[in-house]
TILUM-648135 format. One record per residue: x, y, z of N, C-alpha, C in turn. Coordinates in steps of 0.001 Angstrom, whole numbers, plus 500000, padded with zeros to 6 digits. Example, Ala and Ser with C-alpha at 12.3 -4.5 7.8 and 13.67 -1.06 7.14 Angstrom:
TILUM-648135
n.px_n.py_n.pz_ca.px_ca.py_ca.pz_c.px_c.py_c.pz
513190_494310_507800_512300_495500_507800_513200_496700_507800
512850_497750_507080_513670_498940_507140_512900_500030_507870
END
This chain:
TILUM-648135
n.px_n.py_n.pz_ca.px_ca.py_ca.pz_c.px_c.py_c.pz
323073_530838_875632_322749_529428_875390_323216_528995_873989
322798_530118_873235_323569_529566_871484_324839_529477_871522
325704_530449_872756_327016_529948_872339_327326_529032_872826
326734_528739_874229_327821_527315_874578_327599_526261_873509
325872_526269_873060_325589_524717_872159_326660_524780_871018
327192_526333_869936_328012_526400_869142_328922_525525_869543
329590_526128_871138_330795_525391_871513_331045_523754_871765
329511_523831_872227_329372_521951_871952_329899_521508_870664
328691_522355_869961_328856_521454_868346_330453_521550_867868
331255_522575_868095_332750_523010_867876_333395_521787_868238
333179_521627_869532_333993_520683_870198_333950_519306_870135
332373_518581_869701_331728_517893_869109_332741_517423_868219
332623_518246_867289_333286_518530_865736_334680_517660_865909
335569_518515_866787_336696_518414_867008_337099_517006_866963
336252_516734_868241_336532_515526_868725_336415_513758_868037
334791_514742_867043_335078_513183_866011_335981_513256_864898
336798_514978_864103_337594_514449_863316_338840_513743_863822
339098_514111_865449_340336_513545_866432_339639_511831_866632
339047_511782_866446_338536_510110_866104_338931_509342_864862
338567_510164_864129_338598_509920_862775_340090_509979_862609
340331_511173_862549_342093_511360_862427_343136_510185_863037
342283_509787_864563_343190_508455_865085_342766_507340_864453
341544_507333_863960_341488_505870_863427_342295_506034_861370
342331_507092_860966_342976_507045_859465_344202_506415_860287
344908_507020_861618_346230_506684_861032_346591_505184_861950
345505_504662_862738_345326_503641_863104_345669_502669_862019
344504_503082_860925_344477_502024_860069_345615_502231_858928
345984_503073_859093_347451_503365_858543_348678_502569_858821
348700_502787_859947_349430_502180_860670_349240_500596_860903
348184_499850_860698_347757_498899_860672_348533_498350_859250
348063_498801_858480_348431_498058_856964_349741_498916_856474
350655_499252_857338_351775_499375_856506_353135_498985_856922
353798_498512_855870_355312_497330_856075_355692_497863_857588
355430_496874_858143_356901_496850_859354_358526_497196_859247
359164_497891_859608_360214_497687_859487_360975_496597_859945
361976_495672_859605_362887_494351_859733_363644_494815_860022
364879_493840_860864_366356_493834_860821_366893_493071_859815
366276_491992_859402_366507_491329_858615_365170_490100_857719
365594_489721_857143_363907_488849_856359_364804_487622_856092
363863_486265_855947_362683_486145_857004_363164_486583_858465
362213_486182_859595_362709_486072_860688_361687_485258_861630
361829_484360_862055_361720_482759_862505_361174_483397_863909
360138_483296_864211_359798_483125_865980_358844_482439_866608
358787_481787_867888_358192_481016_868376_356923_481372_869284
355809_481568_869078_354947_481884_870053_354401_480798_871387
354600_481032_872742_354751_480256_873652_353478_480230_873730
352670_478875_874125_351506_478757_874821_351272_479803_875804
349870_480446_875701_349434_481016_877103_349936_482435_876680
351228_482991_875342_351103_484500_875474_349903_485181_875288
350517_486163_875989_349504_487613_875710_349754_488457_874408
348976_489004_873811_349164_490623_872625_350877_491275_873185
350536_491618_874698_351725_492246_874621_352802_491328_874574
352998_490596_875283_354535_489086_874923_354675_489358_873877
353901_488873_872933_353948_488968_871798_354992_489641_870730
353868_490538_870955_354795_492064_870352_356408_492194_871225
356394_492039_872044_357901_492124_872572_359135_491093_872332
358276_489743_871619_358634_488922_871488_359207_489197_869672
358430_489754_869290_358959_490215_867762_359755_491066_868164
359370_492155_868656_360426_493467_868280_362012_492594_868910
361887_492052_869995_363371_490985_870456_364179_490599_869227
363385_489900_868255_363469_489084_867085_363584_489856_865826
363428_491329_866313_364275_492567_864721_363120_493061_863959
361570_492293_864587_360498_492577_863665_360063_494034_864552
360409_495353_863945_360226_496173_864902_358104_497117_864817
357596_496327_865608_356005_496561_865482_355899_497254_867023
355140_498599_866732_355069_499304_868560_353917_498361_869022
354385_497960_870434_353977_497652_871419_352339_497242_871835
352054_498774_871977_350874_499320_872334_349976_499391_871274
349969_499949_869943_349519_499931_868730_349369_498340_868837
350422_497449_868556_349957_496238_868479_348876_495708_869383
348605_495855_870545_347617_495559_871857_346684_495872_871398
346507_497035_871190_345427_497589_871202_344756_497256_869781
345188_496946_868639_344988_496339_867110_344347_495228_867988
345264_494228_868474_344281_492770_868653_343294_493035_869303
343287_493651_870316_341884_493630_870937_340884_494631_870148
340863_495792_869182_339828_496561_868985_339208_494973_867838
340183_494374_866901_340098_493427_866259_339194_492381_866942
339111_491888_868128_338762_491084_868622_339460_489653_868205
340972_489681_867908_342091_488493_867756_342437_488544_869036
342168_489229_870252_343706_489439_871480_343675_487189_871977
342402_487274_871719_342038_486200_872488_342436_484283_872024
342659_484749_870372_342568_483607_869812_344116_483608_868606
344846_484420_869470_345992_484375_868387_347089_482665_869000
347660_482208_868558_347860_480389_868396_349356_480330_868931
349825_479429_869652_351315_479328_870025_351770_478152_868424
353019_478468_868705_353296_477857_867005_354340_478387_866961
355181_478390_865389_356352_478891_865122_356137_479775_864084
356393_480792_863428_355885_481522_862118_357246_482116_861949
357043_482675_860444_357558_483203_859787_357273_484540_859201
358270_485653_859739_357607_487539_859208_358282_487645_857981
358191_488507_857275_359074_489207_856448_359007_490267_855679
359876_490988_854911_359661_492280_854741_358377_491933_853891
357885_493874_854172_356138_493726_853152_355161_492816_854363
355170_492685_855591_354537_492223_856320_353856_493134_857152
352918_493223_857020_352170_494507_858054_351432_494253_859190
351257_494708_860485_350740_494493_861567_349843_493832_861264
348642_494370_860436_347461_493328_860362_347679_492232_860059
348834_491852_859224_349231_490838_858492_349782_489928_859417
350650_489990_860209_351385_489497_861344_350105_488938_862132
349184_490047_862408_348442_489562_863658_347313_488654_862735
346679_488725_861622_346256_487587_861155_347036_485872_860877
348182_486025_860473_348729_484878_860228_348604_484268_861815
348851_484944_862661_348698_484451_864311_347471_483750_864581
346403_484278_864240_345084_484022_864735_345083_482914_863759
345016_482479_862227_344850_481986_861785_345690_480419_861974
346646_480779_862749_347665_479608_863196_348379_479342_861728
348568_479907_861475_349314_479739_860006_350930_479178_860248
351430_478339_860379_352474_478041_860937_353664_478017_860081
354989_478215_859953_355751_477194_859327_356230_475768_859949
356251_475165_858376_356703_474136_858528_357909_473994_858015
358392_472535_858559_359803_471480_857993_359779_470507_857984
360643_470011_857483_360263_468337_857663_361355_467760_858287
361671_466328_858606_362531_465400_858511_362602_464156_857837
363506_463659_857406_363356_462400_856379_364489_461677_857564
363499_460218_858012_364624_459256_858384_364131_458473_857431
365416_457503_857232_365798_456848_855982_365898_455329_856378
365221_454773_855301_365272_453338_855550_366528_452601_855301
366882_451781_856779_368140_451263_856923_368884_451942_858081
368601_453075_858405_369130_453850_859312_368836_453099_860883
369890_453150_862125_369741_452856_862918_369228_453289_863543
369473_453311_864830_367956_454164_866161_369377_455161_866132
370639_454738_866479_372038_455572_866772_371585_457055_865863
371781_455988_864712_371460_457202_863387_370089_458634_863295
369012_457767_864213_368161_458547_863797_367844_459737_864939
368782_459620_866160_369056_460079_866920_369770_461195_866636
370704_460783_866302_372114_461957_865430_371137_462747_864661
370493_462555_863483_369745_463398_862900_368885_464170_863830
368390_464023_864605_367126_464537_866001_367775_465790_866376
369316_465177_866644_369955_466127_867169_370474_467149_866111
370909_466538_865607_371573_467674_864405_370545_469170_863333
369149_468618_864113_368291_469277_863421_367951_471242_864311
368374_471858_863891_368422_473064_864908_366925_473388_865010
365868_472655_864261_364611_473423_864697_363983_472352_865771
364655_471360_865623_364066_470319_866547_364112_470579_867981
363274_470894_868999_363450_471066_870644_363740_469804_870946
365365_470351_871649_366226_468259_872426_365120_468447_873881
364757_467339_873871_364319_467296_875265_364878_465735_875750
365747_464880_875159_366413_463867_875473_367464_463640_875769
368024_464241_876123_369660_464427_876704_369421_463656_877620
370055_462678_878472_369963_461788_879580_368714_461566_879536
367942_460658_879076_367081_459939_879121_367407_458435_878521
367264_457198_879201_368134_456252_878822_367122_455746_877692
367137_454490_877657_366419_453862_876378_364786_453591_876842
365247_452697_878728_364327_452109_878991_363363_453199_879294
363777_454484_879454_363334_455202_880477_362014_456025_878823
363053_456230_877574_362250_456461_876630_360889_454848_876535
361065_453942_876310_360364_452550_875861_359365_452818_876493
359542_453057_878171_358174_453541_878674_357103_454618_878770
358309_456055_877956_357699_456787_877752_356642_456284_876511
357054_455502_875701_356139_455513_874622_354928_454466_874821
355124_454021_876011_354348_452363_876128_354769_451030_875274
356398_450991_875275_356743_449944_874534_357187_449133_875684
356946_447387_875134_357525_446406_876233_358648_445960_875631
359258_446488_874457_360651_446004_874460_361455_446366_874945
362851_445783_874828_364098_445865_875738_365091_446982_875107
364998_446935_873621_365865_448017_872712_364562_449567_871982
365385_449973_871601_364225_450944_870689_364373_450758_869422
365668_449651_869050_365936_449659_867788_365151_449221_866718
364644_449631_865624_363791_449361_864749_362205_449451_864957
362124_450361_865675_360554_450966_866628_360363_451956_865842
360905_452404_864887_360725_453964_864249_360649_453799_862608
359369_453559_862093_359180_453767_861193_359650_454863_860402
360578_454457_858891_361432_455388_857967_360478_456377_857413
360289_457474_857482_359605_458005_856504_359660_459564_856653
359254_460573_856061_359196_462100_856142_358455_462599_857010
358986_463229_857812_357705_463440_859508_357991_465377_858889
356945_466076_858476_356598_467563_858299_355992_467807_860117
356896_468734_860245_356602_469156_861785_356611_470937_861689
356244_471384_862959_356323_472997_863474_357868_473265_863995
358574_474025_863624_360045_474218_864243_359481_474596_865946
360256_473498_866719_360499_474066_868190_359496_472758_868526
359230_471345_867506_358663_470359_868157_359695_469858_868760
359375_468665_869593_360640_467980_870345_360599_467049_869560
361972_466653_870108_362616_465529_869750_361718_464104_869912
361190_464211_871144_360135_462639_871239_358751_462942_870826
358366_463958_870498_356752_464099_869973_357091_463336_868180
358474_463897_867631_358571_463190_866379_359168_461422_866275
359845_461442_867239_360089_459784_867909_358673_459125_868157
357585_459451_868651_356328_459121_869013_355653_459293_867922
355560_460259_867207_354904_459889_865628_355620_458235_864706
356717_458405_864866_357425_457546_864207_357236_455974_864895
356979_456171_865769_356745_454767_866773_355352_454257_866807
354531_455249_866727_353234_454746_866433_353047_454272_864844
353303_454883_863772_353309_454462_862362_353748_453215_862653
355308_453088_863133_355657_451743_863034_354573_450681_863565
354051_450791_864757_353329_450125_865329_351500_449583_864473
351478_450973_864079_350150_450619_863008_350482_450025_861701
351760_450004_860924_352034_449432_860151_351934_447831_860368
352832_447684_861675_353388_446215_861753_351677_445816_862497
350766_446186_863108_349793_445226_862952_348830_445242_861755
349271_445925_860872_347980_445810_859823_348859_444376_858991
350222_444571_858521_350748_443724_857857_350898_442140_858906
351058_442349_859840_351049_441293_860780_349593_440373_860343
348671_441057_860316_347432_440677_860571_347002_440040_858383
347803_440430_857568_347903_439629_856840_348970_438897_856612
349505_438618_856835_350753_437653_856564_350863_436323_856190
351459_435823_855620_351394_434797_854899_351299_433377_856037
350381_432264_855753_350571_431304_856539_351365_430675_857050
351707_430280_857951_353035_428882_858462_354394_429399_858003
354225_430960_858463_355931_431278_858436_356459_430503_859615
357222_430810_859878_358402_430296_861409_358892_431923_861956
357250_432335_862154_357763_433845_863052_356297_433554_863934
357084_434241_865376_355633_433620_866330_355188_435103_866630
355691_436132_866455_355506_437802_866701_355587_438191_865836
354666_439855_866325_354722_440759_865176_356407_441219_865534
356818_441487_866187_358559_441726_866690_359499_441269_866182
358931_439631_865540_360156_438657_865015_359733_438879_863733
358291_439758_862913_359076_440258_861824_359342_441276_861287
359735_442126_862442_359845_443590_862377_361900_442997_862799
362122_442095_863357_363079_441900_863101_364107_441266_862049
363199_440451_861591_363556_439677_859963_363129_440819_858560
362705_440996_858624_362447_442524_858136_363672_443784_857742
364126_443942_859454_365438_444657_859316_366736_444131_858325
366884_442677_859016_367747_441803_858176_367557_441843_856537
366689_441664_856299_366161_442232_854584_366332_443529_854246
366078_444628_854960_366195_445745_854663_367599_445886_854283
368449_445075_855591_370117_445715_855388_370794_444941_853768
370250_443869_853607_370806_443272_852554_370031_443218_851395
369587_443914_851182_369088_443840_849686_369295_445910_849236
370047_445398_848287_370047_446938_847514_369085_447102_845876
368571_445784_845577_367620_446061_844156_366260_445671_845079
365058_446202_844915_363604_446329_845394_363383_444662_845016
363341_444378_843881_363106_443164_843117_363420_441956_843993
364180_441760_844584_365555_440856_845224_364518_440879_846691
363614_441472_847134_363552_441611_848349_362818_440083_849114
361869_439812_848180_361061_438840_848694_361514_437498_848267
362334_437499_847683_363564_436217_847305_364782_435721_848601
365063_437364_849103_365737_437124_850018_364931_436899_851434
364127_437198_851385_363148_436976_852666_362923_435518_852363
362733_435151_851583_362679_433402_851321_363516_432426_851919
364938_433318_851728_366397_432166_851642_366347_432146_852994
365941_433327_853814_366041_433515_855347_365007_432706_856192
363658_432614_855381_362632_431839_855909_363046_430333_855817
363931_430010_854572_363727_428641_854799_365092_428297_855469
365998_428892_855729_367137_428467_856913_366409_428604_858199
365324_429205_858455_364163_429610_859899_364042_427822_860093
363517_427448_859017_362948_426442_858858_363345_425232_859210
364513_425351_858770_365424_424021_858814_366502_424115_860126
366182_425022_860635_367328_425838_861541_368490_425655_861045
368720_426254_860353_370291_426978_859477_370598_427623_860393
371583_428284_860605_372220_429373_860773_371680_430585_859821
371477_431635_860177_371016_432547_859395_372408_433511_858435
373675_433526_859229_374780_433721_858548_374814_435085_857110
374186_436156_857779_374186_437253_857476_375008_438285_858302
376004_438846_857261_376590_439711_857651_376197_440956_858790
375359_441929_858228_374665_442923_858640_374211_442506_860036
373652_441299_860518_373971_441346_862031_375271_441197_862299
375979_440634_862159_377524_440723_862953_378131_441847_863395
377834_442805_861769_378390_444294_861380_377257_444578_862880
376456_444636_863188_375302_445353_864284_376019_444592_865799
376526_443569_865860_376680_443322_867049_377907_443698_867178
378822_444224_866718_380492_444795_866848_380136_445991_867078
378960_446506_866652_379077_448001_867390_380424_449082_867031
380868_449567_868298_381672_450901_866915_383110_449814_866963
383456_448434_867647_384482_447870_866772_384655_447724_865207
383433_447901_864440_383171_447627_863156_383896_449071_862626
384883_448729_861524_385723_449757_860862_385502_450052_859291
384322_449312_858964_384167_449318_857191_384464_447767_856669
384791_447107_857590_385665_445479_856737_385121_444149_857729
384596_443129_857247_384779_442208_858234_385891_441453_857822
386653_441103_859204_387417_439307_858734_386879_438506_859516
387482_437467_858895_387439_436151_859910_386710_435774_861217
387605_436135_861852_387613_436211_863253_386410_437127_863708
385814_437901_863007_384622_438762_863348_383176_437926_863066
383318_436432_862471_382442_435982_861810_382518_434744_862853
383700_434674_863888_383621_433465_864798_383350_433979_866507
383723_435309_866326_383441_436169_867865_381769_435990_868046
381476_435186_869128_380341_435367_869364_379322_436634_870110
378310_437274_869500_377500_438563_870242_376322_437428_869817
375100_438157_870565_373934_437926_870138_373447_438263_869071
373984_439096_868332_374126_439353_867367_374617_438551_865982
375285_437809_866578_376223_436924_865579_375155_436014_864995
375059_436028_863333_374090_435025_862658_374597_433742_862322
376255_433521_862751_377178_432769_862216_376873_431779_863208
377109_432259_864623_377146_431712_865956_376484_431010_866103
375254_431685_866164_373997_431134_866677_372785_430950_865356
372181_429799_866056_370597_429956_865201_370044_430726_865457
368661_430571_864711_367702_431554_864796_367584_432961_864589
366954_433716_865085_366820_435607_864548_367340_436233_865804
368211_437129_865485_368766_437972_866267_367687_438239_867758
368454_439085_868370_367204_439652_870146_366752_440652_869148
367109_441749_868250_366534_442627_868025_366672_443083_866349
365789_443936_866301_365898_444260_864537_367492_444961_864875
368075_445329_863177_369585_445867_863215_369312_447296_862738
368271_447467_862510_368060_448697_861954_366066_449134_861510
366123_450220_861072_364845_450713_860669_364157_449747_859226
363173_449173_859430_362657_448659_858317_361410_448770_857204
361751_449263_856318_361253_450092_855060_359825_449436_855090
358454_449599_854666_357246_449076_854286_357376_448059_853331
358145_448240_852623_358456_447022_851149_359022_445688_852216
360535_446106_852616_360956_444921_853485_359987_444197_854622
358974_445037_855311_358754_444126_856130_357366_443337_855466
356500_443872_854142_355777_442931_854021_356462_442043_853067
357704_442302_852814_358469_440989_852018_358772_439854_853408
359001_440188_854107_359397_439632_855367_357872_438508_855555
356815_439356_855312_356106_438227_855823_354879_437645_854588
355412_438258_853449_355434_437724_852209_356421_437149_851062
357214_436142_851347_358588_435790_850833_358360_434813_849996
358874_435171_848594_359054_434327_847808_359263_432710_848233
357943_431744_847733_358386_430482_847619_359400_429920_847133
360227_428890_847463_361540_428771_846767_362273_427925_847465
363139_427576_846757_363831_426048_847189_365806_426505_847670
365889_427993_847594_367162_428847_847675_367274_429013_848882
368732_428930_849501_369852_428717_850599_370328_429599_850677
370814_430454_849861_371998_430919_849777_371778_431867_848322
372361_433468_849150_372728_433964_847760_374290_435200_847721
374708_435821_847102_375637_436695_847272_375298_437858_845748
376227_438679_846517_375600_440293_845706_376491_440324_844664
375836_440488_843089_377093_440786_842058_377424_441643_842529
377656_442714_843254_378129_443783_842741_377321_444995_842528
376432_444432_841965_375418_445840_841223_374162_446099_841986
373764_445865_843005_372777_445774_844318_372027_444644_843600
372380_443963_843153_371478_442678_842505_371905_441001_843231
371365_440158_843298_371885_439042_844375_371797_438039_843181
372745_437085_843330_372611_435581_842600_372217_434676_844131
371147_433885_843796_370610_432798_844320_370990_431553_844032
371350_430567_845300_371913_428938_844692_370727_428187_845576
370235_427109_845245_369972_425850_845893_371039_425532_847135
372374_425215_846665_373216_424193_847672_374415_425066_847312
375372_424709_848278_376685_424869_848799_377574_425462_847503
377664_423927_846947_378226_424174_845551_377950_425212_844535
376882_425393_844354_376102_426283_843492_376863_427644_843880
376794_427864_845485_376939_429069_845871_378346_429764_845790
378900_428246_846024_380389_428724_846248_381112_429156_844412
380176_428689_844061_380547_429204_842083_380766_430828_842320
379138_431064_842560_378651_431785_842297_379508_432901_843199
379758_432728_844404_380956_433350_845053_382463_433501_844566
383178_432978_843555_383875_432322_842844_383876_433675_842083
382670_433365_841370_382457_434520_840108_382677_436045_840509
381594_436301_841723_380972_437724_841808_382075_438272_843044
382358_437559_844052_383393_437711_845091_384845_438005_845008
385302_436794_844399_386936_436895_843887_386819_436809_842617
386267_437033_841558_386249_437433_840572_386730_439153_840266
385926_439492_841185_386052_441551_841347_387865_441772_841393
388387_440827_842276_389497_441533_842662_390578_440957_841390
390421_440202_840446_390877_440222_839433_391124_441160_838112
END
């Protein structure tokens, strides 16, 4: 009887330093550098993986972590359950525990995008695309077919996308950051809508998200902005012709080569400010926060007409004469 209990206790013995022994090198193995193929290294965790995906999903990606060791880490851990789909970032000096905490913790990387005020919908598209962390999910999807994705009742998307720095997860799509950008716009233009200056000659928040654009494209000094929103309000007024370039340049589309002449200023589009009265069908472009509450805060003023020295700065006239000086000076003056 004493020997078998010896042999118990022997075996006993055995068995918890073989415990012990697996958990030193468990935890050994837990906290020490992964080997890389390379650093960083960028990967995407899919909704709905498992511990093991996971891990197979790194070692794919050069982060070489075993398999099973990894499984079995999240679950003795009690992470198997709550590790986060997302995009992250490994790198050398990164250790299993380390990996599998940044997971659970959803620790993500980020990036950003900057669309830029003045930029078209064309433009901000091209960037969407050109961005390699961005997921395209818009390839053949037409305009109207986007407008309704977002719940818009307009006819264009142009100038629906508020300019500004959108910080995203690499592997967002393309319309989750279009839909950030469309809603800003949308909460912008009713907060400023909802103060706006009395007895403009705009009957929508649309018509001044489109007069707006028109300001955005022509003014290059900040200062100049609500002066020029003026000259535009009071040709609204009088029904002028609005006779701004930057729509024409928008309704020629890719005929436009860098130059207008003549004849580009008598071709009628809907577009044309020459042509026709009133405000374009649609904004010409993305419009900055400054421009559109200049748009519906515009300098009082008795000015018609202005043209650009040169230096993103505008001279303002009363009348014809005034202007045509002043065109005189800053226009054909240059080429002297």
């Amino acid at each position: 009887m004493k020997h078998a209990k010896a042999i118990f206790r022997y075996g006993l013995l055995l068995a918890v330093l073989a415990v012990a022994a697996a958990a030193a090198a468990a935890w050994h193995w837990a906290n020490a550098p992964v080997e890389f193929t390379a650093s960083p290294i960028d990967y995407t965790v899919e909704p709905g993986s498992t511990p093991r995906a996971i891990a197979r999903l790194m070692s794919q990606q050069g982060i070489r972590v075993d398999e099973d060791a990894f499984v079995a880490l999240a679950r003795v851990s009690g992470r198997a359950k709550s590790l986060k789909a997302g995009a992250y970032e490994a790198q050398r000096g990164d250790t299993p525990w380390k990996l599998l905490e940044r997971m659970a913790n959803g620790d993500m990387t980020q990036t950003r995008l900057t669309l830029v005020e003045g930029w078209t919908y064309q433009r901000i598209r091209q960037a969407l695309r050109d961005d390699p962390k961005i997921k395209q999910t818009l390839a053949g999807v037409s305009d109207k077919q986007l407008l309704d994705r977002l719940g818009s009742h307009e006819t264009s998307p142009e100038g629906l996308f508020y300019p500004d720095t959108y910080v995203f997860t690499p592997g967002t799509s393309d319309f989750d950051i279009l839909r950030r950008a469309y809603q800003a716009q949308q909460k912008l233009l009713a907060t400023a809508w909802a103060g706006r200056d009395p007895d403009l000659p705009l009957q929508t928040p649309y018509q001044a998200l489109i007069l707006a654009s028109i300001v955005e494209k022509e003014t290059g000094h900040s200062a100049d902005r609500r002066l020029v929103a003026g000259v535009f309000v009071n040709r609204l007024r009088l029904g002028m012709p609005l006779q701004t370039d930057p729509t024409v340049i928008y309704g020629m589309g890719d005929a436009y080569h860098g130059k207008l002449h003549k004849k580009d200023l008598e071709t009628d589009t809907p577009w044309n400010t020459y042509t026709r009265t009133g405000l374009p069908p649609t904004p010409i472009a993305c419009a900055g926060r400054a421009s559109l509450l200049a748009a519906l805060h515009p300098d009082g003023h008795g000015y018609l007409y202005f043209v650009s020295r040169g230096d993103g700065t505008s001279e303002f006239s009363r009348d014809l004469k005034s202007h045509n000086r002043a065109v005189a000076k800053y226009i054909l003056g240059q080429h002297h």
